[in-house]
C-alpha positions as CSV (number, residue, x, y, z in Angstrom):
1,X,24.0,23.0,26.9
2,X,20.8,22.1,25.4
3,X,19.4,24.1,22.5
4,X,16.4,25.1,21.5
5,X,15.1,26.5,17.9
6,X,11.8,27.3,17.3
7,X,10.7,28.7,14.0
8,X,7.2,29.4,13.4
9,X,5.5,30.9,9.8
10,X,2.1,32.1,9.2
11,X,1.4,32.0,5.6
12,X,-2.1,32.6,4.3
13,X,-2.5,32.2,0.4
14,X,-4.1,31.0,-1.9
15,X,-3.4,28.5,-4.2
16,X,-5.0,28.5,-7.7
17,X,-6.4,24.8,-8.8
18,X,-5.0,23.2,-11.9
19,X,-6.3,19.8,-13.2
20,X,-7.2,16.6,-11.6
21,X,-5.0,13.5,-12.1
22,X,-5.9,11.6,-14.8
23,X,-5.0,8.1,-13.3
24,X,-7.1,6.7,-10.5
25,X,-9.3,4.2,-9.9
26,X,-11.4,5.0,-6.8
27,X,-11.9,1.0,-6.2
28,X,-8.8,0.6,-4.9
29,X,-10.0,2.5,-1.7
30,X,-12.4,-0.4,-1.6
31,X,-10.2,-3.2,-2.6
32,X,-7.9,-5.0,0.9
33,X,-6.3,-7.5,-0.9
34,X,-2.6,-7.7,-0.5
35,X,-0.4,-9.7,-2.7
36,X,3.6,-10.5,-1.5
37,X,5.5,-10.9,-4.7
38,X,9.2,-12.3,-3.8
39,X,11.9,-11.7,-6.2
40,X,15.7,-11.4,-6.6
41,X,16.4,-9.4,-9.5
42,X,14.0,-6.6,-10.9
43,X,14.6,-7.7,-14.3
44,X,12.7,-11.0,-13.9
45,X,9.6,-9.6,-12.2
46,X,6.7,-10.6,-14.1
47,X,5.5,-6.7,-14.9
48,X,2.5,-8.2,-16.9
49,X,1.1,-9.7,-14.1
50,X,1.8,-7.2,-11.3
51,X,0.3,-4.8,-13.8
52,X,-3.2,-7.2,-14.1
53,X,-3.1,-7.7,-10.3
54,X,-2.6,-4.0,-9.5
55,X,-4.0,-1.7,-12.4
56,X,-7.2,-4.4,-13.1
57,X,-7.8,-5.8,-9.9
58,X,-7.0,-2.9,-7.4
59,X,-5.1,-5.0,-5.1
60,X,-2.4,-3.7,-3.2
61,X,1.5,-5.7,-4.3
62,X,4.6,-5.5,-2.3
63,X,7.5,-6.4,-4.4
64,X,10.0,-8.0,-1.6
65,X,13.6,-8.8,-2.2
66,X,16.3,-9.6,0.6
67,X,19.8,-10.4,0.1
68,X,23.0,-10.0,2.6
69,X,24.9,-7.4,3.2
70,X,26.8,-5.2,5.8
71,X,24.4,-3.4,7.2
72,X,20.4,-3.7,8.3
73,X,18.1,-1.5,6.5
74,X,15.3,-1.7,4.2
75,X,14.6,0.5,0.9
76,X,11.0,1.5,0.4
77,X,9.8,3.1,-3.1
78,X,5.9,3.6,-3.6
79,X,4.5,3.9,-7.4
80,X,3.0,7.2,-7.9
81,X,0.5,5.8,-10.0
82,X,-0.6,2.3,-8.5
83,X,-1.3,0.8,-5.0
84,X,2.8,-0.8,-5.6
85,X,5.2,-1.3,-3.3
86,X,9.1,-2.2,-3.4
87,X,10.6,-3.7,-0.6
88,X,14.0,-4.0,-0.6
89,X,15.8,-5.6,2.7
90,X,19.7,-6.0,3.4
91,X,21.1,-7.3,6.6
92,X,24.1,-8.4,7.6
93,X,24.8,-12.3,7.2
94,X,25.1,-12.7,11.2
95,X,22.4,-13.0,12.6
96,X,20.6,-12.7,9.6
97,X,17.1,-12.2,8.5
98,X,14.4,-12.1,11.3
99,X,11.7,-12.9,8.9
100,X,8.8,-12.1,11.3
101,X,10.0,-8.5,11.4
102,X,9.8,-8.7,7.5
103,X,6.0,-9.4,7.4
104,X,5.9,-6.3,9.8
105,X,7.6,-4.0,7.9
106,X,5.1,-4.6,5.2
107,X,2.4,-4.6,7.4
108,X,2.8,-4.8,11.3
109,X,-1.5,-5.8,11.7
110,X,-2.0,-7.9,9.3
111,X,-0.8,-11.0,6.9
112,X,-1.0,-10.7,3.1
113,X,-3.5,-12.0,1.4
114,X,-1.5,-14.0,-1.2
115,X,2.3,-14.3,-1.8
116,X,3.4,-15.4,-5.0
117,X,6.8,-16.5,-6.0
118,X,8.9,-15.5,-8.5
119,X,10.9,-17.0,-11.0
120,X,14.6,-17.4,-10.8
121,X,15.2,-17.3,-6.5
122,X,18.3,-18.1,-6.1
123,X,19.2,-16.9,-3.0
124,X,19.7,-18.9,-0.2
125,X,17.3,-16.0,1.7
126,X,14.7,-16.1,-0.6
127,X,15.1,-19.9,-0.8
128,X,14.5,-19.2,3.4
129,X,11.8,-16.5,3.1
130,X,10.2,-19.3,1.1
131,X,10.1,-22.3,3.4
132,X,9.3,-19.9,6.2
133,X,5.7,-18.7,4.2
134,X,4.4,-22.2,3.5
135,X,5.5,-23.3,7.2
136,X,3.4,-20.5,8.7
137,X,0.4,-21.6,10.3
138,X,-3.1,-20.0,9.8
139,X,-4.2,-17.7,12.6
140,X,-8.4,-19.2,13.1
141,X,-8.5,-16.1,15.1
142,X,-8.1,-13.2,12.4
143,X,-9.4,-12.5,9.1
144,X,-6.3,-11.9,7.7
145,X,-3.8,-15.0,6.9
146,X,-2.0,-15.9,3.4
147,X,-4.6,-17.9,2.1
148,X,-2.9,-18.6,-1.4
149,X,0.8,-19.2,-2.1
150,X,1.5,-19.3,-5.7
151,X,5.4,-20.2,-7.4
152,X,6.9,-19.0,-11.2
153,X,7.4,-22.4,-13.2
154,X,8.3,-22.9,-16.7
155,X,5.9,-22.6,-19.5
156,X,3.1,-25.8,-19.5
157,X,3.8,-26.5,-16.0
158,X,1.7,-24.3,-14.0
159,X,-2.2,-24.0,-13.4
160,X,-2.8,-20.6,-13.3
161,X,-2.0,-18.6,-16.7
162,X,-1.8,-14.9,-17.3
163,X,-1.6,-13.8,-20.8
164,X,1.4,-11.9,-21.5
165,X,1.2,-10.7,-24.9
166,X,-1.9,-9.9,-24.4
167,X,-0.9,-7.2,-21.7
168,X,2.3,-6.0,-23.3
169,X,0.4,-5.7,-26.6
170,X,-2.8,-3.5,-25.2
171,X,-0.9,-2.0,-22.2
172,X,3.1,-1.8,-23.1
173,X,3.7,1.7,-22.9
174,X,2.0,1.9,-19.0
175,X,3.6,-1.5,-18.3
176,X,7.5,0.0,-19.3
177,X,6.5,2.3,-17.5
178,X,6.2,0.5,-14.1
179,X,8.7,-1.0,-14.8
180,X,10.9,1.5,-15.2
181,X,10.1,3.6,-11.8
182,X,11.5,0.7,-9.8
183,X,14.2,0.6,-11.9
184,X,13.7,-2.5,-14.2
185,X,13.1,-3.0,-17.8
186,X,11.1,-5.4,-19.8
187,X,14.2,-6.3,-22.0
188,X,14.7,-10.3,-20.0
189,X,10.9,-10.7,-20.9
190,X,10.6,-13.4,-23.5
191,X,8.3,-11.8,-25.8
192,X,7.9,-14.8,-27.5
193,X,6.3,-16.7,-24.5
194,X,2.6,-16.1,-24.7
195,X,1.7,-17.0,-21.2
196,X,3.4,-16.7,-18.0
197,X,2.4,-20.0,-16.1
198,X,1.9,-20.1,-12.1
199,X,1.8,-23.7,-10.1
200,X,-0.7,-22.9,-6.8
201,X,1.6,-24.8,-4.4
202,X,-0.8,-24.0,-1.1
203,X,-5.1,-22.7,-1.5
204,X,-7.1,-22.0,2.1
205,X,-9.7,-21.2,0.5
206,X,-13.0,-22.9,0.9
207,X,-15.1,-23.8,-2.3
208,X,-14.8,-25.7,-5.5
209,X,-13.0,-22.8,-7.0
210,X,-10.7,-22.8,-10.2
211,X,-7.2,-22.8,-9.9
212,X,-6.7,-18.7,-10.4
213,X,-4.6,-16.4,-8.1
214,X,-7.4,-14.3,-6.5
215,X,-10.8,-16.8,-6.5
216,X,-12.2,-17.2,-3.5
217,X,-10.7,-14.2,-1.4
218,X,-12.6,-11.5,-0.6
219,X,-12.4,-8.0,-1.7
220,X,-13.1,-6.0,1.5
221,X,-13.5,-7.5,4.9
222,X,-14.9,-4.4,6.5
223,X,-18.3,-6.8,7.5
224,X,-16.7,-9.8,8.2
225,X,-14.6,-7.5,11.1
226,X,-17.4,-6.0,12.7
227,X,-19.4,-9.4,13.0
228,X,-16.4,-11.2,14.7
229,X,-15.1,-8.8,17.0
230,X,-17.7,-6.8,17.7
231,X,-19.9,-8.5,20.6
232,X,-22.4,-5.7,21.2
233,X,-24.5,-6.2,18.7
234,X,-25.9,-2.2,18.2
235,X,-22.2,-1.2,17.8
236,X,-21.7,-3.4,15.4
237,X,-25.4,-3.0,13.3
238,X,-24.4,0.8,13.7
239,X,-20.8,0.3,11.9
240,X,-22.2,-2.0,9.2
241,X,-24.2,0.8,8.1
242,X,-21.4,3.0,8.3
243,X,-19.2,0.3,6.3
244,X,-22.0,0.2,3.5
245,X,-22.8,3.9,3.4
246,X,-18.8,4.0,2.8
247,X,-18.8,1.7,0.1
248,X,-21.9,2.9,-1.2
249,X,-19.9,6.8,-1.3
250,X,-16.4,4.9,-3.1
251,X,-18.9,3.4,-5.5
252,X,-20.8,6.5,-6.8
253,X,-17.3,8.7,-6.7
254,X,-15.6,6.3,-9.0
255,X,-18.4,7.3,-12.1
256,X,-17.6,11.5,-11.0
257,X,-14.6,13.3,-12.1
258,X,-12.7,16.0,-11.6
259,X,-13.7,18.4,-8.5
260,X,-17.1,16.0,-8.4
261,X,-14.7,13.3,-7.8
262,X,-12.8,14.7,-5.1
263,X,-16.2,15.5,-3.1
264,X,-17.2,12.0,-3.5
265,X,-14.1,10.9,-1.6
266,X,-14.9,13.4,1.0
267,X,-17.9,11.8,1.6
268,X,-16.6,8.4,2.0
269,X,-14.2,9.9,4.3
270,X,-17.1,11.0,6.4
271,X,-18.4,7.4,6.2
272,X,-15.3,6.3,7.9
273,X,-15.1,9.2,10.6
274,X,-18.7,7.7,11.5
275,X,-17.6,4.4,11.3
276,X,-14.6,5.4,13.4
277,X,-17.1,6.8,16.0
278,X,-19.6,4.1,16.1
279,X,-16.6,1.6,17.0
280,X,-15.2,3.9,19.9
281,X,-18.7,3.8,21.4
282,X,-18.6,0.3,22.4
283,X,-17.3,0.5,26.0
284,X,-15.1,-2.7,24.8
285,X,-13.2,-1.1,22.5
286,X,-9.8,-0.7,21.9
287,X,-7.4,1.3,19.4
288,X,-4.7,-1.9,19.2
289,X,-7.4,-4.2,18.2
290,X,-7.3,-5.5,14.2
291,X,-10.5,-3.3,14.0
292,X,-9.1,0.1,15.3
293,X,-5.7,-0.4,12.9
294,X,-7.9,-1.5,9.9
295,X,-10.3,1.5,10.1
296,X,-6.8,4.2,11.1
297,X,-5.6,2.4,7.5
298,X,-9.0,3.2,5.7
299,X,-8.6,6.6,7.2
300,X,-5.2,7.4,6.0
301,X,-5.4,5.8,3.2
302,X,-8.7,8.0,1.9
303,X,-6.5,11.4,3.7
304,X,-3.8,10.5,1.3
305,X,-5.6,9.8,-1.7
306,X,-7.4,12.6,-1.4
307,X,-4.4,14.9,-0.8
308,X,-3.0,12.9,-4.0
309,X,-6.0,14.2,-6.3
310,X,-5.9,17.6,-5.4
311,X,-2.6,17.7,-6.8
312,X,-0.7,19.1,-3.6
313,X,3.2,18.9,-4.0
314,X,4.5,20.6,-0.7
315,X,8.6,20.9,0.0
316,X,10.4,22.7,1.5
317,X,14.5,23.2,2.3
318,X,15.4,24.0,5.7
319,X,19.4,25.3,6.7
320,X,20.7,26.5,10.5
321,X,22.9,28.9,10.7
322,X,24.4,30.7,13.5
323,X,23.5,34.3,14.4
324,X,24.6,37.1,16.8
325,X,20.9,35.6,18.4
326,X,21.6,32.3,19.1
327,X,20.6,29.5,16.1
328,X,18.2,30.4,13.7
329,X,16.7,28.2,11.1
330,X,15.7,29.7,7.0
331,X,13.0,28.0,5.8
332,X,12.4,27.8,2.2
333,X,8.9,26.2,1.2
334,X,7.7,25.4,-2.4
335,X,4.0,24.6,-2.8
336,X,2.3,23.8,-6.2
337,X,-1.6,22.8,-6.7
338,X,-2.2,20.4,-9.7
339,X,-5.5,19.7,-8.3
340,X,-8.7,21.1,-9.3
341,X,-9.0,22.5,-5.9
342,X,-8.4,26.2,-4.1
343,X,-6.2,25.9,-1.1
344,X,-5.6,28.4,1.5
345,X,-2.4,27.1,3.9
346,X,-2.5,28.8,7.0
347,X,-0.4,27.9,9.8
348,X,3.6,26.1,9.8
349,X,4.9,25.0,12.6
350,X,8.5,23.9,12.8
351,X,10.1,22.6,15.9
352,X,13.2,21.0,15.9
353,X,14.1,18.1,18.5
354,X,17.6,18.2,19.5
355,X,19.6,15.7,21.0
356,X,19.5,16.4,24.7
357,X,22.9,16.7,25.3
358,X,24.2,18.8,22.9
């Protein structure tokens, strides 16, 4: 016998604002870099420089380890305060690692931008990840392709530096930090090594540029996409207005702060709803092209953040329980505003999908 429970709450309150998060740095929303960083133990990630690229350089990092196991899954842990990451992937020895599904857990549209490699692989999986990233061939037909591929080396050795006691000196308390919500530590760092050294082991980028992890890559591709997919040549004058006015709206919000700051976003939100629009209008269009994906991740991305600074913490604990009427589910929600808005919830809707042949 099938069954069938359908709760449904109306709750109309309001919620009294609080303050607005105090870490945030609105370029991120404007930033589409993505950085792979491939480890095997937290404890030798180079927190110095994932802090630089993330906290300084608004980039997006997925930390990615993979080791065996016996069973497939993946662990996934986001920072609360930076666009970070962790990837952590087990399967079983036979048959393995299918490494293309890998890149498309971490992104199933697009390749990252650089991948650097950690110090101290030792697995023979990383050691495979590895030869499998410098073997893959650039896609001439997207915008997105691992332009850079960057490896850990000892001290001297390397071309690219990053200053490490610079960074744990001016920023040690945020760095532990970071450290500590993926659950490493900065006690292997040698504190007595001044630099951590990188050797640039593969560079598609065009240009005399200096040796340096993120030279020559640009920071947001919204223009380059609309001038080489976009054929009709209105739609796409129409969305590169649309892509400027929404920079233009990141730009201003991240000198606002507070409730200010939140508007701002809204705004650029807006930019992207028109942007959204002005790309549907083009009879060519479709919502699995590169274009449709990157603008749905602009869009979430701008939903979430903005859902982030109003402070919004929403759970709730749900238990069935058997009555004289047939199932019934108790719902017990818990919502607290942070934010510096007023929220009113309305409407919750809860309908469970059981399995069909219960």
């Amino acid at each position: 016998m099938r069954k069938l429970v359908v709760f449904t709450a109306f709750i109309f309150f309001l919620i009294l604002p609080g303050q607005l998060l105090a870490k945030f740095s609105c370029h991120t929303l404007a930033t589409d870099i993505e950085i792979l960083y491939l480890y095997d133990e937290p404890v030798f990630i180079d927190w110095p420089l994932i802090y630089y690229l993330a906290a300084e350089k608004d980039c997006r990092v997925e930390l990615v380890s993979l080791k065996s196991g016996n069973d497939n899954l993946c662990n996934i842990k986001n920072s609360k305060e930076y666009n970070i990451s962790s990837y952590q992937f087990i399967a079983k020895e036979t048959p393995g690692f299918d490494f293309n599904s890998v890149l498309a857990t971490l992104n199933s549209w697009r390749m990252p931008d650089v991948v650097i490699l950690g110090r101290y692989l030792h697995r023979s999986v990383s050691k495979d990840f590895e030869r499998y990233l410098l073997a893959k061939n650039r896609d001439d037909g997207s915008i997105f392709n691992i332009e850079k591929v960057l490896r850990g080396v000892e001290s001297g050795e390397g071309e690219v530096y990053i200053n490490n006691n610079l960074y744990l000196k001016d920023h040690y308390d945020q760095i532990n930090k970071l450290a500590v919500e993926f659950s490493s530590t900065l006690e292997e760092l040698d504190r007595e090594q001044i630099y951590s050294t990188y050797s640039l082991v593969k560079d598609n980028t065009t240009g005399n540029n200096k040796a340096s992890i993120l030279s020559g890559i640009e920071k947001n591709r919204l223009g380059e996409l609309s001038e080489k997919y976009i054929e009709n040549s209105m739609v796409a004058a129409s969305m590169k207005s649309a892509m400027s006015e929404y920079l233009d709206n990141i730009s201003s919000a991240a000198n606002l702060d507070g409730l200010e700051k939140i508007n701002g976003i809204f705004d650029a939100l807006e930019s992207l709803y028109r942007l959204k629009q002005e790309y549907y209008s083009d009879i060519d269009s479709d919502s699995s092209s590169v274009v449709a994906k990157y603008i749905s991740y602009l869009v979430h991305s701008v939903s979430s953040k903005i859902i982030e600074l109003a402070g919004i913490d929403f759970g709730y604990r749900s238990m069935l329980r058997d009555t004289p009427q047939g199932p019934r589910i108790k719902l017990v929600e818990e919502i607290n505003n942070n934010g510096p808005l007023k929220i009113i919830v309305g409407k919750v809707l809860l309908q469970p999908n059981w399995n069909r042949s219960s």
